[in-house]
SEDODREN-40557 format. One record per residue (C-alpha): residue in three letters; chain; x, y, z. Coordinates in pm, whole numbers, plus 50000, padded with zeros to 5 digits. Example, Ala and Ser with C-alpha at 12.3 -4.5 7.8 and 13.67 -1.06 7.14 Angstrom:
 resn chain  east north    up
  ALA     A 51230 49550 50780
  SER     A 51367 49894 50714
% end
This chain:
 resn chain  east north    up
  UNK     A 66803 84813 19869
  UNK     A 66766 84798 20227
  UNK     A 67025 84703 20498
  UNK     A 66935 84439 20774
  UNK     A 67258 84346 21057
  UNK     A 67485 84546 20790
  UNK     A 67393 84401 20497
  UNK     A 67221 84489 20173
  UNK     A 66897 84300 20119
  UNK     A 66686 84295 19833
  UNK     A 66307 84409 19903
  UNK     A 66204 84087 19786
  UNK     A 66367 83925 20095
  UNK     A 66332 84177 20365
  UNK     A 66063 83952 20515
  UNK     A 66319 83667 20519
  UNK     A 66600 83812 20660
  UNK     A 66439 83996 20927
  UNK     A 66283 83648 21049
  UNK     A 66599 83523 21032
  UNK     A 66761 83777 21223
  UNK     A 66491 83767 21470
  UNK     A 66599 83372 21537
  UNK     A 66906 83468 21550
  UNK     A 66874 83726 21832
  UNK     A 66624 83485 21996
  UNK     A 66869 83194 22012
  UNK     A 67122 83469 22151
  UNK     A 66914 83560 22424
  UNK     A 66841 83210 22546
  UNK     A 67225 83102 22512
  UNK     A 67273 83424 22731
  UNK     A 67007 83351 23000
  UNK     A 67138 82994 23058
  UNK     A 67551 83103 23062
  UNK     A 67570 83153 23369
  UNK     A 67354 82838 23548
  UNK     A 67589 82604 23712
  UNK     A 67523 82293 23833
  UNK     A 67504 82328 24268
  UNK     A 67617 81948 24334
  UNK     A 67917 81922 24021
  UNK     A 67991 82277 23917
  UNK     A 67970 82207 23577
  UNK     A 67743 82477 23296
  UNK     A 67469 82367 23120
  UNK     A 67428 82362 22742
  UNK     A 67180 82497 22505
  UNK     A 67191 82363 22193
  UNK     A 66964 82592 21935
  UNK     A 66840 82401 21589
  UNK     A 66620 82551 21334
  UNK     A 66697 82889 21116
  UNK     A 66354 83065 21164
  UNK     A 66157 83135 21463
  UNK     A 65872 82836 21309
  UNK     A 66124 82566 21347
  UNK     A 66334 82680 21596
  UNK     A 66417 82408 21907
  UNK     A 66656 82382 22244
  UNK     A 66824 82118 22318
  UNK     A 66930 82150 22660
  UNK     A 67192 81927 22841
  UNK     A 67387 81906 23179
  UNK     A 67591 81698 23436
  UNK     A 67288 81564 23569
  UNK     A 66865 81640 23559
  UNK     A 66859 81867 23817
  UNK     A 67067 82152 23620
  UNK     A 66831 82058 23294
  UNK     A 66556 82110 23508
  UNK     A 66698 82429 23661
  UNK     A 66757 82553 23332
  UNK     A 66425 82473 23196
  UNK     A 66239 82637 23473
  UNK     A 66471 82945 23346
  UNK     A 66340 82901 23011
  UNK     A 65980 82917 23107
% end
């Protein structure tokens, strides 16, 4: 057996779980790029919501205050 993130995997599923912890870390990132980006006019922090448990179905959601910060944060995203 093989570990993946601490846990034992069976061969069979190494592919799997290594897509899924690739997701994981992906969604991670993103969530970490857009923590920080305020809105300039209300001061409020955007929101990334992440769907989807491989890296083939995985979407954002983003959301704000107003378009401007969804903008800003999409232009992040790019």
């Amino acid at each position: 057996m093989s570990k993946t993130n601490g846990r034992r995997i069976r061969p069979n599923q190494i592919a799997s779980e290594l897509e899924k912890a690739m997701a994981q870390k992906a969604a991670e990132s993103i969530r970490n790029k857009v923590s920080h980006v305020r809105c300039r006019a209300h001061g409020q922090p955007a929101r990334v919501l992440v769907r989807g448990r491989s890296l083939k179905d995985m979407t954002f959601d983003v959301s704000g205050c107003c378009d401007e910060l969804i903008e800003e944060v999409k232009r992040k995203l790019r």
